[in-house]
N, C-alpha and C positions, 0 to 999 in steps of 0.2 A: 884510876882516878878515885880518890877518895870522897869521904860522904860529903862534906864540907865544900870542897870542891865542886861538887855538884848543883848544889843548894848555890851557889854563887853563881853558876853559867844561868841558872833555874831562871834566879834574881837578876841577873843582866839583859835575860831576852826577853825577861816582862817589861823592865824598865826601857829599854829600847822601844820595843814593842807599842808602851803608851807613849813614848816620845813621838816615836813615826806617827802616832796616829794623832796626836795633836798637831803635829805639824798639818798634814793634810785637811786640818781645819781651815773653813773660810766666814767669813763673817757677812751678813745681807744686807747692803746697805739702803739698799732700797724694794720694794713692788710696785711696778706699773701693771695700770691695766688700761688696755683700750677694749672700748666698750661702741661697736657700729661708727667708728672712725673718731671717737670719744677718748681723750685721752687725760688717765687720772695717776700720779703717782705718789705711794705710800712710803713714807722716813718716819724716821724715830718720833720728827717731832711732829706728826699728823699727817690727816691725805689731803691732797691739796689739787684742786683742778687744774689742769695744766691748761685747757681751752681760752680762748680769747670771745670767742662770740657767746657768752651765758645765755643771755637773755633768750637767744631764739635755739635753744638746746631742746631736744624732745629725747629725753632718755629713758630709756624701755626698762630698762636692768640698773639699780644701782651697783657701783665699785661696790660697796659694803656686802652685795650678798654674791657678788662673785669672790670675793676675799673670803667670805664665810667656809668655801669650803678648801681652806689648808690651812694647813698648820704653821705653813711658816709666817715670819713677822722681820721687820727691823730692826736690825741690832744680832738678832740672835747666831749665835756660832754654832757650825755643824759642820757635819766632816763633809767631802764629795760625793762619797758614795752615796751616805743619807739625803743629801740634797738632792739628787738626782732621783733616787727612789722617789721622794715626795715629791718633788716636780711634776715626776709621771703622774704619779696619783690624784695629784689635785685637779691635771689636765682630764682624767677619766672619771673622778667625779661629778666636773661641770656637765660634760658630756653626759653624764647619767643622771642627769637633773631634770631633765624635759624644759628647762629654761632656755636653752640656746639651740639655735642648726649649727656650728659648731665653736671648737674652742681648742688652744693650743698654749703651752705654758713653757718656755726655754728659758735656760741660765745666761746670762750676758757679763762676762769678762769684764772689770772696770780695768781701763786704761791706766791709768795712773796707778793704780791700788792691787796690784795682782792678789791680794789677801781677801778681796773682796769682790761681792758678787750681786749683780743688778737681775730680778728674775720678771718676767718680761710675761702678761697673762693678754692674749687675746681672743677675746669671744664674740660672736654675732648670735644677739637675741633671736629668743625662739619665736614659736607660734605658741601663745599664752591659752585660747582656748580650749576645751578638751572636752571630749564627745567618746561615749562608752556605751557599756550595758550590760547585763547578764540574764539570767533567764526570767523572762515575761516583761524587764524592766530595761529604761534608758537611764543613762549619765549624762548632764550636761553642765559647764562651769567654765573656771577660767583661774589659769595657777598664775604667779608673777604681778600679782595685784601691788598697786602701788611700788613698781620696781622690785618687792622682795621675796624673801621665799614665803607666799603666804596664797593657799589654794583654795576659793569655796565651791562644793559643787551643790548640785539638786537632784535627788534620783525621783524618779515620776514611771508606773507601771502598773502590771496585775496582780503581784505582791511585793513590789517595794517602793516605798515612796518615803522623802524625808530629805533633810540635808547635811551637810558636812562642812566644815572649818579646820583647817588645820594652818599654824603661821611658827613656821622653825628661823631660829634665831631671831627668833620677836624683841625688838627696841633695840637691835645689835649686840645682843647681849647670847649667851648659851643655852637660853631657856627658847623650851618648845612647850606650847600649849595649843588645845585642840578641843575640838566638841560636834556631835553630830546626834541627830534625832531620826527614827524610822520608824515606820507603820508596815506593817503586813498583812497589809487587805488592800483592795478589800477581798481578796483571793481567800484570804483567810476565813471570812464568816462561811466559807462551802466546805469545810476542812471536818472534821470529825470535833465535836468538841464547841464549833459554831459561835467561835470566840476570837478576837485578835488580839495582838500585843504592839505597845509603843517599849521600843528599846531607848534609851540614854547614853548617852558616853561624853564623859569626859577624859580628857588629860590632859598631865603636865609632867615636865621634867626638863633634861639640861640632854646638849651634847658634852661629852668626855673628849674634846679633842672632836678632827673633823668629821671620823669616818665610824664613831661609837658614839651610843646614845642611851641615857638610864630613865624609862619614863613608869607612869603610872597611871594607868587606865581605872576610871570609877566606874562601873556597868549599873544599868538601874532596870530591871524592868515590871512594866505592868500592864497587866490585863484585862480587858474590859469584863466584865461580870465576875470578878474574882475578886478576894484582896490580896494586896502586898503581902508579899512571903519574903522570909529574910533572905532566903539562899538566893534569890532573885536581885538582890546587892551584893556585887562582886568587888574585889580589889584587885588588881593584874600588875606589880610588877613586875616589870623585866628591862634585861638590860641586852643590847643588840649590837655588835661587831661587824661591822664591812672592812671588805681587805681587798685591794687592786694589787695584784701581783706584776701586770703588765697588762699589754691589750687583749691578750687574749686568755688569760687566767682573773679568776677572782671567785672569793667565799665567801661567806657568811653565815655567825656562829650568835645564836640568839639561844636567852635561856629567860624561863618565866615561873612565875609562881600566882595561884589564884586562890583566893584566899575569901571565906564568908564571915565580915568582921560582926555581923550581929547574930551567929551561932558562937555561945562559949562553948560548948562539947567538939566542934566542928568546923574551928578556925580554918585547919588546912584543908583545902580542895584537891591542890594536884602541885605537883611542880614536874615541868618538863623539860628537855634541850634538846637545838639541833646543829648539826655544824654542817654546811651545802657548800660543794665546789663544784668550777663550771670552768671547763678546758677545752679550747678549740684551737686543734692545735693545727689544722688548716682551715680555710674559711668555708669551706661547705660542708664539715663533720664539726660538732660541738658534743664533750663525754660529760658528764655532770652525774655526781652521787651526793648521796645525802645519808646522816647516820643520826641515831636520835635514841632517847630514851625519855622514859617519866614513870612515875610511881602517883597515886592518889585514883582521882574518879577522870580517868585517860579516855580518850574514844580517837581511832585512825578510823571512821567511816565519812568524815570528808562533811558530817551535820555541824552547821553552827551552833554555836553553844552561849551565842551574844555576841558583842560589838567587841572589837579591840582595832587601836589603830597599830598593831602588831601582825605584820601578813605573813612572816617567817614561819607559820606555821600552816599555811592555807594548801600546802601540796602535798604534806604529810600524813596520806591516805594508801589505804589499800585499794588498789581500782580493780576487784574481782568482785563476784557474786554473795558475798557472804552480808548476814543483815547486821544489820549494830548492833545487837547483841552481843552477836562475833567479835565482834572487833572493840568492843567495850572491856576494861578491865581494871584493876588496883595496879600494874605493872607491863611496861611493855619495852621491850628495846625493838628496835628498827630499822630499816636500812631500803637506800633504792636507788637502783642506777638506770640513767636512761642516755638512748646514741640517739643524737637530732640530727639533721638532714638539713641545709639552709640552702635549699635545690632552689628558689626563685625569689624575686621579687616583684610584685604585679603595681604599676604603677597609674592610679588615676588618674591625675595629672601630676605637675609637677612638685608640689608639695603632697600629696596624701599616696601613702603607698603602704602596701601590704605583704608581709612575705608569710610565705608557707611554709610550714617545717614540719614532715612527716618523721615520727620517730617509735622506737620500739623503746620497751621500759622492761623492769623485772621489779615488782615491789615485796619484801621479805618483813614480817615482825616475829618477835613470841609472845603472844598474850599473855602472861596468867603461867606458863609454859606450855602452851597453845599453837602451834604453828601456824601462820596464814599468811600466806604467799596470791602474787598475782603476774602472768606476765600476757603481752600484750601491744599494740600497738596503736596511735592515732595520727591526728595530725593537726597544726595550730595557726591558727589566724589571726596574727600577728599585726599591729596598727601600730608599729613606734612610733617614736616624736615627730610630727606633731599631734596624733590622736590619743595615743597612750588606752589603748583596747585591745584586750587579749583577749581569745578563743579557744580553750583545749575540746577538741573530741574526739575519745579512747575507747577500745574496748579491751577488758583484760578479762583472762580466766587462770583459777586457780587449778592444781594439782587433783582436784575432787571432779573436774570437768562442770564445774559452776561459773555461766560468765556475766559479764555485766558493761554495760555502757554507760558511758559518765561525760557529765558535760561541767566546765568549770571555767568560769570568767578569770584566769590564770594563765600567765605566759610560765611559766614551770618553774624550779628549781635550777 
């Protein structure tokens, strides 16, 4: 077979190839959603209530912020396999919204039209309230405000007190905006130094599609008998990847930059990334690793460093004995695997329940070219939807036989 010859078979199985695969395209001609026996459906030419009785509707959840999380729409062509991917996704989405007790999203065949495809979202709203905490301090608030995705809370304690706003896909549109205020006392005036701080945060940004989001955090802070210092104004962005693999697979790959806009010698802070995946590949074992790196003024000792409404980075610690010092540096890559356990579930009553997940962990960096390792075991107090409060507590020890216990208002990686 000559060269020529070749190049032609080449050129036929591509062509083939995109033919088959356009054919298996189908087109959406519709999205329904029932919403608590609520029934709404979405066409080309708008969403339209399907309901007879309006008037005496009490609807918890708008159609608009359960549509918010997928990607598909009316009209648009896509092949099967991709449909079906995003179908799945969108259904574990919702479900990972703390909006609803649950939700299910199938494809529906049109009769007539075998080219085309009717996709079919039903959810029963959640429990909107939410109750939390972490060390010396309570959470209390209520997400699903006005039907949307839009959460405020108020934290009240021995060192944290202040509140929060956060409202994604604000006016139906792809813009997310947010802002929250904190005090650290009055725990703080007994502290060395006999001083406290109010933190600031805003942000804003857009999602990129349903399951990626590029936002930008303003950090402010100040201190009572001090003045404003520039480095004390932060800029954060970052931009944040989720990915539903299936039910029992998913990642998330977030990368940041922090930035001091009123130092010119000292614009750049830091910039980081980490990419987390979580596999349970039967229901009582979940394996989950995490890999990360950053260059600039880094720390994996687990201290906050201000506000971000950025959490991808809140488990990206060493849980051994070493001080921040140690684990402070210009350069670090990183990595940490941990085996969970989801041996029970402890039920209050019939809506509030708690499971327990006793797990061991290994945590590895290079600082600097520094080695610091931790390994170790704990176990987590877990509150899902409807409370949405987590508990970790671990103890790990390093290679040097230095150990340390850690306690973190975090359901893990």
């Amino acid at each position: 077979m000559n060269k020529k010859t070749v190049l032609k078979v080449i050129f036929l199985i591509l062509v083939c190839g995109k033919i088959f695969s356009e054919s298996n395209k189908v087109q959406i001609s519709q999205v329904k959603i029932v919403i608590d026996d609520y029934e709404f459906s979405w066409k080309e030419d708008g969403l339209s209530d399907e309901n007879e009785n309006n008037g005496n509707r009490k609807l918890r959840l708008l159609p608009e912020t359960v549509l918010s999380f997928t990607n598909l729409k009316p009209g648009k062509s896509i092949s099967l396999k991709n449909l079906d991917r995003e179908v799945c996704e969108t259904e574990l989405r919702i479900r990972a919204s703390g909006l609803v007790y649950s939700a299910k999203a199938v494809i529906v065949p049109a009769r007539k039209n075998p080219e085309k495809r009717t996709v079919l979202i039903t959810v029963k709203s959640g429990f909107f309230p939410r109750f939390g905490g972490g060390g010396y301090y309570g959470v209390f608030g209520r997400a699903g405000l006005c039907g949307k995705r839009m959460e405020a809370l108020g934290y009240v304690g021995w060192n944290v007190n202040g509140a929060a706003w956060k409202y994604e896909k604000a006016f139906n549109t792809p813009l997310i905006l947010g802002t929250s205020l904190f005090w650290d006392g009055p725990a703080a005036f007994l502290e060395d130094g006999n001083y406290s701080t109010v933190q600031a945060l805003g942000t804003a940004g857009c999602f990129l599609g349903a399951g990626n989001r590029f936002c930008v955090d303003v950090n402010a802070d100040y201190s009572f008998g001090k003045k404003i210092e520039a480095e004390k104004f932060l800029l954060r962005p970052y931009l944040k990847c989720e990915k539903y693999f299936s039910e029992i697979m998913w990642s998330e790959f977030c990368t940041q930059v922090v930035l001091n806009p009123f130092e010119n010698e000292n614009l750049f802070k830091s910039f980081e990334t980490i990419y987390s995946v979580d596999w349970t590949p039967v229901s009582y074992l979940t394996l989950a690793v995490s890999a990360g790196g950053g260059i600039g003024n880094c720390s994996l000792s687990g201290v906050s460093k201000g506000l971000s409404s950025n959490n991808c980075f809140s488990n990206r610690v060493i849980r051994s004995g070493y001080s921040e010092k140690e684990l402070s540096g210009s350069n670090y890559l990183y990595s940490a695997f941990e085996t969970k356990w989801n041996v029970t579930t402890v039920s209050f009553t019939s809506v509030f329940k708690m499971g327990l997940q006793p797990f061991a962990f290994f945590d590895m960096a290079m600082i600097e070219g520094k080695m610091r390792e931790a390994v170790g075991g704990g176990i987590r107090l877990l509150f899902d939807n409807p409370v949405f409060a987590y508990f970790t507590f671990c103890y790990g020890i390093n290679f040097k036989g230095n150990g340390k216990f850690s306690f973190a208002a975090t359901k893990g990686f």
